[in-house]
C-alpha positions in Angstrom: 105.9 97.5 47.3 102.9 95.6 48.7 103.6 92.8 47.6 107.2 93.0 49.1 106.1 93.5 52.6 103.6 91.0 52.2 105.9 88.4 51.9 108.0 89.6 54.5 105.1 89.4 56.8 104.4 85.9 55.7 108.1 84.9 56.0 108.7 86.3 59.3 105.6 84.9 60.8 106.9 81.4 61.4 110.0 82.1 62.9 107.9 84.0 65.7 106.0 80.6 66.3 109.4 78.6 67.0 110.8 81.4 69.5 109.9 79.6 72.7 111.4 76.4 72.1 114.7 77.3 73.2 116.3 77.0 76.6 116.9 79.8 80.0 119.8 80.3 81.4 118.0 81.2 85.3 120.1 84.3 87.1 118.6 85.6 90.4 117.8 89.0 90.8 119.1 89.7 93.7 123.0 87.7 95.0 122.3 85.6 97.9 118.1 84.5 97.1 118.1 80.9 95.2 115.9 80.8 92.6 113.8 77.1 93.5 112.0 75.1 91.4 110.5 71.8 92.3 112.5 71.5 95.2 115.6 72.1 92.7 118.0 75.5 93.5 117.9 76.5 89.7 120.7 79.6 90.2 123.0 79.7 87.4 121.7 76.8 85.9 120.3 76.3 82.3 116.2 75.6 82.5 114.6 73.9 79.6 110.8 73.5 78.4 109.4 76.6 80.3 106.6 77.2 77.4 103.8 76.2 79.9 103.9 78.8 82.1 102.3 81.6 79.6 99.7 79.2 78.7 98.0 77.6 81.9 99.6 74.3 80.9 101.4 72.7 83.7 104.9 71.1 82.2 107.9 69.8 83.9 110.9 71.8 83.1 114.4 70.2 82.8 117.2 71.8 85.0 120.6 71.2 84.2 123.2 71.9 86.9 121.0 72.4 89.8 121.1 71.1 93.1 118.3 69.5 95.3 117.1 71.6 98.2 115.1 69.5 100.6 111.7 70.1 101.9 112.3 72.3 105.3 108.3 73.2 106.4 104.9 71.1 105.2 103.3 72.2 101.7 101.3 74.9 103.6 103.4 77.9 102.3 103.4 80.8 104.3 102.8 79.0 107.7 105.1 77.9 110.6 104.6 75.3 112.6 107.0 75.6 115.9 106.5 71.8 116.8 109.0 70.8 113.9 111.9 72.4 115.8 112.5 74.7 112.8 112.9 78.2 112.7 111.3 80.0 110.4 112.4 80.6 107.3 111.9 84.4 107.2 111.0 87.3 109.2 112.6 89.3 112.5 116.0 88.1 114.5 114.3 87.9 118.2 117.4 87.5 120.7 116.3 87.2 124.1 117.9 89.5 126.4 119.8 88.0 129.9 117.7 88.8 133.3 120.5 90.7 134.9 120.9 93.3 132.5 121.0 96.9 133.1 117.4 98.2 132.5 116.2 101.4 130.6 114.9 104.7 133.0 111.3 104.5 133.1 109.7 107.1 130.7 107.9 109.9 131.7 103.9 109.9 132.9 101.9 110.9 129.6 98.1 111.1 129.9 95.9 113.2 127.3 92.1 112.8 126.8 89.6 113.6 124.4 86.0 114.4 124.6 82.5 115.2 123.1 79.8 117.0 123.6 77.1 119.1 121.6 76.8 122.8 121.0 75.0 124.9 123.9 71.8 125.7 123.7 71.3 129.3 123.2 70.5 131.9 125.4 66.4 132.7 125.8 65.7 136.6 126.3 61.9 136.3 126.7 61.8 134.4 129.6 62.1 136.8 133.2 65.1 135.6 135.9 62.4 134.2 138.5 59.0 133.3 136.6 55.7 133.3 138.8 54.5 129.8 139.4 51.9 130.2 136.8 52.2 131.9 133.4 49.1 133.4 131.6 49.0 133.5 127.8 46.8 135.9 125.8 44.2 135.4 124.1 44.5 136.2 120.2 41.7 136.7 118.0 42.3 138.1 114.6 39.6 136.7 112.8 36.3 136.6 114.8 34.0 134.2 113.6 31.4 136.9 113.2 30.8 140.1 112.9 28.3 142.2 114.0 26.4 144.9 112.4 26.8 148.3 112.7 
């Protein structure tokens, strides 16, 4: 029985080593979002010699079908430069609206505040409402330095 599944094992092992040599058929994941490689819309199309991309190897594909998309914005991905006369290829709708339309009532005054402060002191019992000018302390003594005899 060992011996069996050994040489399954050993059998099957090649065929795992020529899996990636085959071709993609590229559908988007979403309708309407191209799927771009190298400047090529690959949607729909078939895409061959992808094996690179698992390996840190950097390989051409082939794309079959595919149409050329050309470049809109510089290589810098992710930035927008407005002095190309382009819009930009993503993000909000801003319409401008016309001067003379009719404008919103002004909303209401709102003001709230916050503040900080420490904790009062408390109060003091021991000290009288009006104090004289000058405050005597007594004198304690519990431990004379000598004593005398008796």
């Amino acid at each position: 029985m060992r011996a069996f599944g050994l040489a399954a094992f050993l059998i099957g092992l090649p065929a795992t080593a020529f899996a990636g040599g085959g071709f993609d058929i590229v559908v988007p994941g979403r309708p309407g979002v191209p799927i771009i490689i190298n400047n090529i819309d690959a949607s729909y199309s078939v895409v061959e010699g992808v094996w690179g991309l698992g390996k840190n190897i950097q390989v051409q594909p082939t794309i079959y079908g595919g149409r050329y998309i050309a470049d809109r914005q510089p290589d810098d991905v992710g930035h927008y430069y407005p002095t190309l006369g382009l819009r930009p290829g993503y993000g909000r709708l801003e319409v401008e609206p016309p001067a003379n339309r009719k404008l919103p009532k002004p909303a209401e005054s709102y003001h709230e505040s916050w503040s900080a402060r420490s904790a009062p002191l408390p109060a003091q019992m021991d000290v009288p409402v009006n104090p004289p000018a000058v405050i005597l302390a007594p004198e304690f003594n519990d431990t004379p330095r000598y004593r005398q005899p008796r």
